[in-house]
C-alpha positions in Angstrom: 137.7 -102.0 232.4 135.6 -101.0 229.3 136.4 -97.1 228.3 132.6 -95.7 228.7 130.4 -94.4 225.5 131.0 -90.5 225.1 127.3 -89.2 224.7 127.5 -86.8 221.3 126.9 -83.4 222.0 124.6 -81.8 219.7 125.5 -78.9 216.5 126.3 -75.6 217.9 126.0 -76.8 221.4 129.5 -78.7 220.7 130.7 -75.5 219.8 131.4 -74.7 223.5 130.7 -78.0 225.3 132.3 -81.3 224.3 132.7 -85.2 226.5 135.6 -86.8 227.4 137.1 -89.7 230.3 137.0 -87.9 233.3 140.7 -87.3 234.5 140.2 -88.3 238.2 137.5 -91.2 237.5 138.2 -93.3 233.8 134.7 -94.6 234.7 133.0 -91.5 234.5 132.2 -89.3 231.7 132.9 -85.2 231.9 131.5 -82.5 230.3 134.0 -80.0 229.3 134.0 -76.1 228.0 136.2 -76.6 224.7 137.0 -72.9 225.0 139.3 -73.0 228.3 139.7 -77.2 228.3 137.7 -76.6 232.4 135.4 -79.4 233.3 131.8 -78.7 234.5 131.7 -80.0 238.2 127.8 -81.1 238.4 124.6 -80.4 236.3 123.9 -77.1 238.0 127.2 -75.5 236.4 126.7 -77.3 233.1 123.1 -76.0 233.0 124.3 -72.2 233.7 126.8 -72.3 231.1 124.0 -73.1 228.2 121.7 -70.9 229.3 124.5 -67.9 229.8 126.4 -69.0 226.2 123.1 -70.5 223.8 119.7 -67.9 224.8 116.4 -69.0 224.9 117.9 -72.8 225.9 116.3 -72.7 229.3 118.8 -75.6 230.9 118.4 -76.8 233.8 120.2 -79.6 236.3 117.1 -81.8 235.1 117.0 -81.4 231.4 120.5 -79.9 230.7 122.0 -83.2 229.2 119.1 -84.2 226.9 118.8 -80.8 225.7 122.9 -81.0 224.8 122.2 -84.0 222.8 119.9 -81.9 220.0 120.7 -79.1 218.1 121.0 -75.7 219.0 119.2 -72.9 217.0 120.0 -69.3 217.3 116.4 -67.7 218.2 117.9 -64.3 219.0 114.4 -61.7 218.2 114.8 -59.9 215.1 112.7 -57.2 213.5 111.1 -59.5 211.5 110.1 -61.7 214.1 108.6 -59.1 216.8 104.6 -59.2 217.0 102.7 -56.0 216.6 103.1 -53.6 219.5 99.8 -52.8 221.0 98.8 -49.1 220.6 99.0 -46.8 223.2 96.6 -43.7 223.6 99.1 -40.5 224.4 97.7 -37.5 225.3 98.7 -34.6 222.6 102.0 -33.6 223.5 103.7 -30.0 222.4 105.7 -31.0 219.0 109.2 -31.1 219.9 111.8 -31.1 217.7 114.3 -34.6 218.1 117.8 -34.5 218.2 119.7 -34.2 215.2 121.8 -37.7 215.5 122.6 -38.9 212.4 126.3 -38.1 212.4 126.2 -40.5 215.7 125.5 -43.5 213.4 128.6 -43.5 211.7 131.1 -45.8 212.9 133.9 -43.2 213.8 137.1 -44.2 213.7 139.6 -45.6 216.6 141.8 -42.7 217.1 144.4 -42.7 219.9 144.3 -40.3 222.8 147.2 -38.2 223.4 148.1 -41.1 226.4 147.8 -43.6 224.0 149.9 -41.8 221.6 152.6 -41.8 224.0 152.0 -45.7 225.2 152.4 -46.4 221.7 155.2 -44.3 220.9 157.4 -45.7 223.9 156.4 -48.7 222.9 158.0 -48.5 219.2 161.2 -47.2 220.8 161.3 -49.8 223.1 161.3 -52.8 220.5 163.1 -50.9 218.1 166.0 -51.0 220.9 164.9 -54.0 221.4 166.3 -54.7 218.1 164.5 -58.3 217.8 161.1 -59.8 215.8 160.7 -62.5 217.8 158.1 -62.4 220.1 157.5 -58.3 218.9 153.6 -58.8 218.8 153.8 -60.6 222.9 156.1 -57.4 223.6 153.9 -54.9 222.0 151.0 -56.4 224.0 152.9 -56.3 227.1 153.5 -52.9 226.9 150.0 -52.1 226.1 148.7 -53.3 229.3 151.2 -51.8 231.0 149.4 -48.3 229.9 146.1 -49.0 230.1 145.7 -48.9 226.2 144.5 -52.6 225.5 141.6 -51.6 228.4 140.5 -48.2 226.9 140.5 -49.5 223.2 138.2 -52.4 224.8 135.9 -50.1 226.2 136.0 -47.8 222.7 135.2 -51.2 220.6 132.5 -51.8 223.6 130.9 -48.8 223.0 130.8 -48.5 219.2 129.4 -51.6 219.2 126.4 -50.9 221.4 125.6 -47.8 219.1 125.7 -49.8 216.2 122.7 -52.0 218.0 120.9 -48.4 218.6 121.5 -47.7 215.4 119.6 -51.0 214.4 116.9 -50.3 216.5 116.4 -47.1 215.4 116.3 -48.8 211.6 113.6 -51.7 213.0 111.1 -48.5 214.7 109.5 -47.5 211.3 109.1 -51.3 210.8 107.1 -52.1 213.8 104.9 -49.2 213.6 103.6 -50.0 209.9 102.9 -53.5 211.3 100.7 -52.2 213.9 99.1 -49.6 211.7 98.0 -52.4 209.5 97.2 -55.2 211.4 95.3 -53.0 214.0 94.1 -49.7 212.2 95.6 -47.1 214.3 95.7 -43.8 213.6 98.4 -42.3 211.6 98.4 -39.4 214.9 98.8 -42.1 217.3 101.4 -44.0 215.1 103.3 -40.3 214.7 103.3 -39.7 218.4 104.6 -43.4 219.1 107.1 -42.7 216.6 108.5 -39.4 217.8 108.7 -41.1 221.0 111.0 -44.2 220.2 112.8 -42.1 218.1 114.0 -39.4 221.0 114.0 -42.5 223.4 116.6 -44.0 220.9 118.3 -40.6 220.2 118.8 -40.2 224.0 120.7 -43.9 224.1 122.8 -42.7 220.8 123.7 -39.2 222.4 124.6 -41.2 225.7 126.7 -43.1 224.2 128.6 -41.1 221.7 129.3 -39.5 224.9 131.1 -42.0 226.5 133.5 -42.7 223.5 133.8 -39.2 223.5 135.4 -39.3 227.1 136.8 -42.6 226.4 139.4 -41.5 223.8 139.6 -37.8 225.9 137.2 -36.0 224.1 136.1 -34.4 227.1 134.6 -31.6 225.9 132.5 -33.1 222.8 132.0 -35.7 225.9 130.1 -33.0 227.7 128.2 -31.8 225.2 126.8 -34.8 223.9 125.6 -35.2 227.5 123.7 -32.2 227.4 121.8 -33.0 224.7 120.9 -36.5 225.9 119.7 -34.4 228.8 118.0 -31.7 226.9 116.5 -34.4 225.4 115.0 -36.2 227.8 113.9 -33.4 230.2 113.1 -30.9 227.6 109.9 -31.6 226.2 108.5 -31.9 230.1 109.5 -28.9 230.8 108.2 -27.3 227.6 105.0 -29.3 228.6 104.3 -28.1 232.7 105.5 -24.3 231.3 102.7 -24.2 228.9 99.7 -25.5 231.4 101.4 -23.1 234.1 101.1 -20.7 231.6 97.3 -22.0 230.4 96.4 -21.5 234.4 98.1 -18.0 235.0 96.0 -16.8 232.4 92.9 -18.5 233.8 93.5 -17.0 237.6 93.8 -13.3 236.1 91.2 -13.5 234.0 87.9 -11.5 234.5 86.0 -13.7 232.5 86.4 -16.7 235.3 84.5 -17.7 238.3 85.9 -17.6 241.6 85.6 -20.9 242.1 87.3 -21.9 238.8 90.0 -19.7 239.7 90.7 -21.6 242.9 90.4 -25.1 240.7 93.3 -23.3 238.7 95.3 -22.5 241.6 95.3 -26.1 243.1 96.7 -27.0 239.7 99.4 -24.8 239.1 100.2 -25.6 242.4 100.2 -29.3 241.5 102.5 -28.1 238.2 104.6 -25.6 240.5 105.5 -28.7 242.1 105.9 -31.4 239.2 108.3 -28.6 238.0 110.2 -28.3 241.2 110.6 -32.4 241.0 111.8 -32.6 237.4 114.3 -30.4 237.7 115.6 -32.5 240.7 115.4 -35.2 238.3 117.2 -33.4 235.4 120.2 -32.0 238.2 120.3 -35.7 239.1 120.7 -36.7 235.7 123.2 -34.3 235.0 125.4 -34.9 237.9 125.2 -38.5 236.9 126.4 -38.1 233.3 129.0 -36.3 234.8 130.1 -38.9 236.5 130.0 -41.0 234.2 132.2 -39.3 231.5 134.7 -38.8 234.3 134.8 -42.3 235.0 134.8 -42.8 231.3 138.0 -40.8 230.6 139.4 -42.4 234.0 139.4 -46.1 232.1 136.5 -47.6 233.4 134.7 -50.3 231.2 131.9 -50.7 229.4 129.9 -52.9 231.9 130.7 -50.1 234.8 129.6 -47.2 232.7 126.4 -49.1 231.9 125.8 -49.6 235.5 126.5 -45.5 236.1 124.1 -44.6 233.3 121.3 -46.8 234.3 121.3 -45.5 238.0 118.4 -43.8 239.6 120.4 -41.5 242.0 124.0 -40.0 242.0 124.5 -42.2 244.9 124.0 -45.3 242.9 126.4 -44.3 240.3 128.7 -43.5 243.2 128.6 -47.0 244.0 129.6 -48.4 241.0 132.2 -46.2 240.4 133.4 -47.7 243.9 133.2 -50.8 242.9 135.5 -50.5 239.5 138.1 -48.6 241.8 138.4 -51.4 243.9 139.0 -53.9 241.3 141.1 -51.5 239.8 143.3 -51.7 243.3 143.3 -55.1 242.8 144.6 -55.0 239.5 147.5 -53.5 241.2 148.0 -55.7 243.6 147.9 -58.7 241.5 150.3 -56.8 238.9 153.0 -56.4 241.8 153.0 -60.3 242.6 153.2 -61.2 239.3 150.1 -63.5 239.1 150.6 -65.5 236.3 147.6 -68.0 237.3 144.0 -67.2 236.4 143.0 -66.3 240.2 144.2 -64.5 242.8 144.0 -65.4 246.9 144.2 -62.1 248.6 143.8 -62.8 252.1 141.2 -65.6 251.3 138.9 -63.0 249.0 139.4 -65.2 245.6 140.0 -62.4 242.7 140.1 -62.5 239.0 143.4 -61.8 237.8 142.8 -60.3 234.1 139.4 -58.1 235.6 140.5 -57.7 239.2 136.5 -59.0 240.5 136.5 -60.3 243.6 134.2 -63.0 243.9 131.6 -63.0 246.8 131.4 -66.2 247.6 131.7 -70.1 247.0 128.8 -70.0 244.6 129.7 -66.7 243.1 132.8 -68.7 241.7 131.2 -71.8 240.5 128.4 -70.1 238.5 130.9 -67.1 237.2 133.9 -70.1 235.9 132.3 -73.6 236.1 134.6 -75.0 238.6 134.7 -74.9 242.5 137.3 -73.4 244.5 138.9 -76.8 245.3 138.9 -77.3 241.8 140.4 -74.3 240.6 143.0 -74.8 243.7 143.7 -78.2 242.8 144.5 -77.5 238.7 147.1 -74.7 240.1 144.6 -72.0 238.9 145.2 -69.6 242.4 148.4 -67.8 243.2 148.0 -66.5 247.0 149.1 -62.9 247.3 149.6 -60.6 250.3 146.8 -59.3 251.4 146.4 -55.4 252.0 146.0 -54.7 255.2 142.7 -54.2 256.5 142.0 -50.8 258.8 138.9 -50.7 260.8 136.9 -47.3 261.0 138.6 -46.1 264.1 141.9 -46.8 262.4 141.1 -43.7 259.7 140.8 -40.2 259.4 139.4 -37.5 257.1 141.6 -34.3 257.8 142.0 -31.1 255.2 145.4 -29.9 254.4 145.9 -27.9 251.4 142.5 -27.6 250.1 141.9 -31.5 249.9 140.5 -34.1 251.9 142.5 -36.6 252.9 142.0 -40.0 254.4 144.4 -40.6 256.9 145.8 -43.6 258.9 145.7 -42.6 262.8 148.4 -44.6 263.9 151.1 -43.9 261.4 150.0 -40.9 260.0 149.9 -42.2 256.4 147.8 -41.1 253.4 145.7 -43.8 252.3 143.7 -41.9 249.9 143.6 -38.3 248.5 139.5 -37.2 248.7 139.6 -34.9 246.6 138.4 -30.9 247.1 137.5 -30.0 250.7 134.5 -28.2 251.3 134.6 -24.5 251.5 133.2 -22.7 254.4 129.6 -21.4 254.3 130.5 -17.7 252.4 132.3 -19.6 249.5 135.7 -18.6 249.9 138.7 -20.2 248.3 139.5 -21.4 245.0 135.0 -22.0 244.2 132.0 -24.0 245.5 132.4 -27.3 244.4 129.6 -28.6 242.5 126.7 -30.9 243.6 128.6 -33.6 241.8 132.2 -33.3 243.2 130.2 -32.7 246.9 128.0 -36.5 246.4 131.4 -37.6 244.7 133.5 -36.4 247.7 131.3 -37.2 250.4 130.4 -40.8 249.0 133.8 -41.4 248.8 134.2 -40.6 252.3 131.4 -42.4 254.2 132.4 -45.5 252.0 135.9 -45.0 253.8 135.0 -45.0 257.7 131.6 -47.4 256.9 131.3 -50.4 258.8 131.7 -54.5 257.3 127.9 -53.8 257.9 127.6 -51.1 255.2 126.9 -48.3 257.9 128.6 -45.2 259.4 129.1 -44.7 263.4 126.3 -42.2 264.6 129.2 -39.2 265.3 130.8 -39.6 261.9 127.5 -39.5 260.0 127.0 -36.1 262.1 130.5 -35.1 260.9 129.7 -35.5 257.5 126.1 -33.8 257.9 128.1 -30.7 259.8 130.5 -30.5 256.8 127.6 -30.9 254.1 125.8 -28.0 255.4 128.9 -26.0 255.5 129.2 -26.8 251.8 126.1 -24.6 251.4 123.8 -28.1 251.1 120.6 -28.6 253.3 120.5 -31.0 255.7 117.2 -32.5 253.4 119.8 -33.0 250.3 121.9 -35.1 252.8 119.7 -37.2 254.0 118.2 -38.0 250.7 121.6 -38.6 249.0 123.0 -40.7 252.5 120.5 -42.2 254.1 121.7 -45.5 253.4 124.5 -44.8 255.7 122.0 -44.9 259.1 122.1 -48.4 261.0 118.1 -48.6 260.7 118.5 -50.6 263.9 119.3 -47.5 265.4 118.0 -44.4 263.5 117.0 -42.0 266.5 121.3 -41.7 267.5 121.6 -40.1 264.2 119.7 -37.2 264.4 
């Protein structure tokens, strides 16, 4: 039987993707990612590599195999290439001054945290005992991992090198303003006020940033700061904004020289700013909490892809949520770690994991779009090592009790600690060691609702109630709750949880 023709893959395309025999069929031809030598198993996977490894190639099951036999060309949007932004008629804001971040735009650099320090020291010791070169790089590695270092330096590297893109955007601003000043003839007011407003847009990114590798390398404090001024940033200028038409109105409402019924016009106004003021500062405690969080997952190890994900979230709870998330593929780092997984996936219990990142993938399709390959496939190339399973306690199984000052998540039946929750709540007059802060109490009490939550995603009717009693005992208003923990009702039955 005649070997078939390989079909040529086109230039840059066959930097990824090459043909070959199939293994299983000599009469069929495979395509193949050259990275990890893993065949694609139909069109559908093939077409979702290209378009997740080549942008702007717009594969699909139909097209994806003429479209591999031209050339591939790079049409990632530069300065250059971006048309003239269409001009936009502010209203006159109050000058503000932006942030001073300059210094942000130099590439610190990579400096080892004092854990670090330590991982690295031991690991020194360790091969100079060792007393071999063979295989030292492997070793050193090894150890790294072992500490977390390879992981935070990852996130570091991450980090720096989305502020360099900031930094390029900040470079490309000037650029596309001067296009549409001269293509358009806008005027140089409305050009400045577009620029001061993609510059502090962009100098709120930089800050935001610089504050995560801040907490990532256990600058915690500089961390913090940074934050602040990314918030300060933001919020600022608003606030200067309502005070000064609050301000405009107060002066209208006790003045002589005005009508009564221009008064009353300037009382429905600064009620109308009263209460713009009262929602952007919810807004700016929000964002505060948030940045919070996400320095404290920062400094914890999380990645750049989680923090990204905490940043970019509307609510405290939704940055609760991913912090979740990472934890859980953090314990499934763990789990793989004490089997040993040598293989690329993990079976726990029939949830298929990712060994190196701990991600548990949702479901059949989830793992052909995310490695190219089917279960079965993966399965049958000895790619899955099956692990014990942790096992699984339903709701009624757990506990929340305080002992100590913390809230701990308990196993009923044994009695065992399954998780440490962090602070308990104080009672009503604030005694103890402090209130705990809005953060630490959405922090707390997310963690805890995620912990007796259904398969479903929701809480039983009494320990929602629990959680509300404890809540207002914090010193928190039932409203607050609700707002932050709504998602926790079973909409098919709301009325049981008031």
């Amino acid at each position: 039987m005649p070997t078939p023709t390989l079909p040529t893959i086109g230039s840059g395309y066959n930097a990824s993707i090459g043909t070959r025999v199939s293994p299983v069929d000599n009469k069929t031809v495979e395509y193949f990612n050259t990275q990890n030598n893993q065949g694609f198993s139909n069109p559908d996977a093939l077409s979702t590599f290209v378009n997740q490894n080549f942008a702007g190639s717009n594969a699909n099951a139909q097209n994806v195999f003429s479209l591999l036999g031209g050339n591939y060309t790079n049409n990632t949007i530069t300065p250059e290439k971006l048309a003239p932004a269409a001009p936009v008629n502010y209203q006159q804001p109050t000058p503000s001054p932006l942030p001073d971040v300059a210094s942000l735009y130099t590439t610190p650099p990579l400096e080892q945290t004092p854990t670090e320090k330590i991982a690295q020291q031991n690991t020194e010791d360790l091969m100079n005992l060792n007393n071999q070169e063979i295989g030292k790089s492997s070793y050193q590695q090894q150890q790294e991992d072992v500490y977390g270092v390879g992981a935070a330096q990852k996130t570091v590297g991450d980090l720096n090198a989305k502020l360099i893109g900031i930094q390029n955007d900040a470079a490309a601003i000037p650029l596309l303003l001067e296009k549409a000043d001269s293509s358009k003839g806008v005027s140089s007011d409305i050009i400045d006020r577009q620029r001061s407003s993609l510059l502090r847009d962009n100098a709120i990114q930089a800050l935001t940033v610089s504050s995560l590798m801040a907490a990532a390398q256990g600058q915690l404090s500089n961390a913090q700061a940074l934050a602040d001024k990314a918030v300060a940033a933001k919020y600022g200028p608003i606030e200067e904004k309502i005070a000064a038409a609050k301000a405009n109105l107060d002066l209208i409402i006790n003045s002589p020289q005005y009508s009564l019924e221009q008064k009353n016009r300037a009382q429905k106004q600064l009620d109308a700013q009263n209460k713009a003021a009262d929602d952007i500062a919810s807004k700016k405690a929000d964002a505060q909490t948030i940045q919070k969080m996400a320095i404290d997952a920062a400094s914890s190890g999380a990645d750049s892809v989680t923090l990204d994900k905490i940043t970019n979230a509307s609510t405290p709870l939704e940055a609760s949520k991913a912090i979740a998330v990472f934890s859980q593929q953090q314990t499934n780092l763990e789990s793989i770690k004490a089997a040993n997984v040598a293989t690329r996936f993990a079976n726990s219990g029939g949830e298929i994991q990712d060994s190196k990142t701990g991600y548990a993938y949702t479901s059949e399709q989830d793992f052909l779009q995310k490695t190219g390959m089917t279960v079965a496939q993966a399965q049958a190339k000895g790619l899955i090592t099956p692990i014990a399973a942790t096992s699984a306690l339903k709701a009624g199984d757990t506990q929340i009790v305080t002992a100590n000052g913390r809230s701990l998540l308990v196993n009923k039946i044994t009695g065992a600690i399954i998780k440490d929750l962090g602070s308990a709540y104080k009672d009503g007059n604030g005694s103890g060691d402090g209130k705990p802060t809005v953060e630490d109490d959405i922090s707390s009490m997310s963690t805890q609702l995620e912990s007796v939550a259904g398969d479903d995603g929701y809480v039983a009717p009494a320990d929602y109630k629990k959680a509300l009693k404890a809540w207002q005992s914090a010193g928190r208003s039932a409203a607050s709750f609700k707002t932050n923990f709504q998602n926790y009702i079973n909409p098919a039955d709301p009325q049981d949880y008031k």
